[in-house]
C-alpha positions as CSV (number, residue, x, y, z in Angstrom):
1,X,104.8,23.5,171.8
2,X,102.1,25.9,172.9
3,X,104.7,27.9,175.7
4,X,107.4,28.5,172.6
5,X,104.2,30.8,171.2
6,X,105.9,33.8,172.8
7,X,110.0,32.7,171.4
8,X,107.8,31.7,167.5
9,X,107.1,35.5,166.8
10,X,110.2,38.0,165.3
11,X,108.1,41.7,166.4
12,X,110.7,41.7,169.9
13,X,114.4,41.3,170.0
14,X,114.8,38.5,172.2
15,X,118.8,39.9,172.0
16,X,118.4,43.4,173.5
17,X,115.2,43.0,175.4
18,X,115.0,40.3,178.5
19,X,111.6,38.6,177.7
20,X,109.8,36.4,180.0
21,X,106.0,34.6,179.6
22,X,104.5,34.9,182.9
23,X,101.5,32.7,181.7
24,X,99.9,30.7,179.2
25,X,96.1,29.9,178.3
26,X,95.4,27.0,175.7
27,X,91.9,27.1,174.3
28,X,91.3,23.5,172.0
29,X,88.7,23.3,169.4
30,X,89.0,20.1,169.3
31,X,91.8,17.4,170.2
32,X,94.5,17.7,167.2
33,X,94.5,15.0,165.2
34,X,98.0,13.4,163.0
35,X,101.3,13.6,163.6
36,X,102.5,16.7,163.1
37,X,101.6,20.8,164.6
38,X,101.5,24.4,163.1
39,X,101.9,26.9,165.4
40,X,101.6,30.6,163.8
41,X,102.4,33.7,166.7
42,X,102.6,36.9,167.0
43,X,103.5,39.5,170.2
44,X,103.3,42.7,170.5
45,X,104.9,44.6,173.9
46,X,103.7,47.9,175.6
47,X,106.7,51.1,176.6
48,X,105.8,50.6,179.9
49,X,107.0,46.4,180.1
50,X,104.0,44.3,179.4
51,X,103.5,42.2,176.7
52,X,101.1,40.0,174.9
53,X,101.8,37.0,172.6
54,X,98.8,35.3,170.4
55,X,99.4,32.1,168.6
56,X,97.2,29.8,166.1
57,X,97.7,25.8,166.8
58,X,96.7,24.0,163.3
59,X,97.1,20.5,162.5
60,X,96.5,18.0,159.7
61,X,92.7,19.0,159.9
62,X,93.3,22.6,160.1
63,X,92.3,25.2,162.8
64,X,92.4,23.6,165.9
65,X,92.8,26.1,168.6
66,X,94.7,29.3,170.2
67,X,97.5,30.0,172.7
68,X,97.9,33.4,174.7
69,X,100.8,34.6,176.9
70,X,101.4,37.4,178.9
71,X,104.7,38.8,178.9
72,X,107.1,40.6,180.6
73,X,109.5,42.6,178.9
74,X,112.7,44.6,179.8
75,X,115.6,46.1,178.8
76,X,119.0,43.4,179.2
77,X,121.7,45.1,181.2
């Protein structure tokens, strides 16, 4: 769920730009705890091709930890 962070957010068109997450850090609080995950996200790319996505895991308990991804980001052809 964490690597979709970078696909959650709407700020890039994922239709007229190629996008790409090159990596991914995971930073847990704690372990998450029931049966089901919240994942909020949000990217943000540079002119020049880089990008950064942020995202929010929560779970039944609340905050539980974050999620960055580097991206690269293009023009499609």
């Amino acid at each position: 769920m964490a690597d979709s962070s970078w696909a959650v957010a709407f700020e890039l068109d994922h239709h007229r730009r190629l996008v790409i997450n090159t990596d991914i850090t995971l930073a847990l609080h704690r372990d998450p705890v029931g049966e089901w995950l919240c994942l909020r996200s949000a990217t943000d790319a540079s002119p020049r091709g880089s990008g950064l996505a942020v995202g929010r895991l929560d779970d039944t308990a609340g905050d539980c930890g974050r999620v960055m991804q580097t991206l690269l980001v293009g023009q499609r052809r």
